[in-house]
C-alpha positions in Angstrom: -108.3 35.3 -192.0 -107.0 36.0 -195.8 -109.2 33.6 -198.4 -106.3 34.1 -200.9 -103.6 32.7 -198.3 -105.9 29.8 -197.6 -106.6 29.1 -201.0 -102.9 29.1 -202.2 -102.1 26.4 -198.4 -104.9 24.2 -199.5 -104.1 23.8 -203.2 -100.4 23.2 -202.8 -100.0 21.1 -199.7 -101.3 18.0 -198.2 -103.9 17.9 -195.2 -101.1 16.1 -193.5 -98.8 19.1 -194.1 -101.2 21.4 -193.2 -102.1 19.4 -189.9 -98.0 19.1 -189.0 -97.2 22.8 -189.4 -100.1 24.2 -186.9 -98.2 21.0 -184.8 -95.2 23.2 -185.3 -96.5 26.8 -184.7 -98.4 25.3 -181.2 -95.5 24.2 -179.9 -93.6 27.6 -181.0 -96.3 29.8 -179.3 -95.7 28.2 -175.7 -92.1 28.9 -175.4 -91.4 31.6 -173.1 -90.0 33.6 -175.9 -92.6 34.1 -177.8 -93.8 37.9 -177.8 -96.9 39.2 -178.0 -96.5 40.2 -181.9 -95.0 36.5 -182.6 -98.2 35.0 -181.1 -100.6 37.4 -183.2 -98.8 35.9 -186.0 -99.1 32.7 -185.4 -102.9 32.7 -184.6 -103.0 34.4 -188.1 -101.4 31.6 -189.5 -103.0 28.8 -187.3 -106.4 30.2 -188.4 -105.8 30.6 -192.2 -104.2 26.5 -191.8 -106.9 25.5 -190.1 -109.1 27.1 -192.9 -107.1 25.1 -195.5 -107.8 22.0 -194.1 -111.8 23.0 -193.7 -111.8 23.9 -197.3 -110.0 20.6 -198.4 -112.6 18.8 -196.3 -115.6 20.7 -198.2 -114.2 20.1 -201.2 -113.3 16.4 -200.8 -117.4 16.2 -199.9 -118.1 17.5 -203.5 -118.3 21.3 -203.0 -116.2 23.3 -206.0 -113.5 25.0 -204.9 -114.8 28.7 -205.2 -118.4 27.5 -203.0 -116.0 25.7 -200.0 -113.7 28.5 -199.9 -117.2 31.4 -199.8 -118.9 28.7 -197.1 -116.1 28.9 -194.8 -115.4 32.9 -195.0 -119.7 33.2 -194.3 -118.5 30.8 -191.6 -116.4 32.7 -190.2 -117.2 36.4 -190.3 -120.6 34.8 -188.7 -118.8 33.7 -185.6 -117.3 37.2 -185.2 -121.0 38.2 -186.0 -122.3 36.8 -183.3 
């Protein structure tokens, strides 16, 4: 999870967007190709999208920017916590 890659995703595209390209990245990661490497890649990315679209949500529910963006990282790092 990078906070700045999720902040940059949820300012400049659409939940819809957001929602279409973890779509696309699913569907990549079952094809028999895929390696190891590709697949850590793509949970990278799938988790920082799905991030984007939490903060969005926060933020649409009246939470500033900064606050939704700290809430989901404590979030987060308190699942790997526990």
């Amino acid at each position: 999870m990078k906070l700045p890659v999720i902040r940059h995703f949820q300012k400049n595209h659409s939940e819809e967007a957001l929602e279409h390209t973890i779509e696309v990245l699913e569907s990549f990661s079952e094809h028999r190709s895929a390696t190891e490497t590709d697949l850590d890649v793509i949970g990278e990315l799938i988790t920082n999208l799905c991030g984007a679209i939490e903060v969005k949500q926060m933020i649409a529910d009246g939470q500033s920017e900064r606050d939704a963006a700290n809430a989901f990282a404590k979030k987060v790092l308190g699942s790997i916590d526990q």
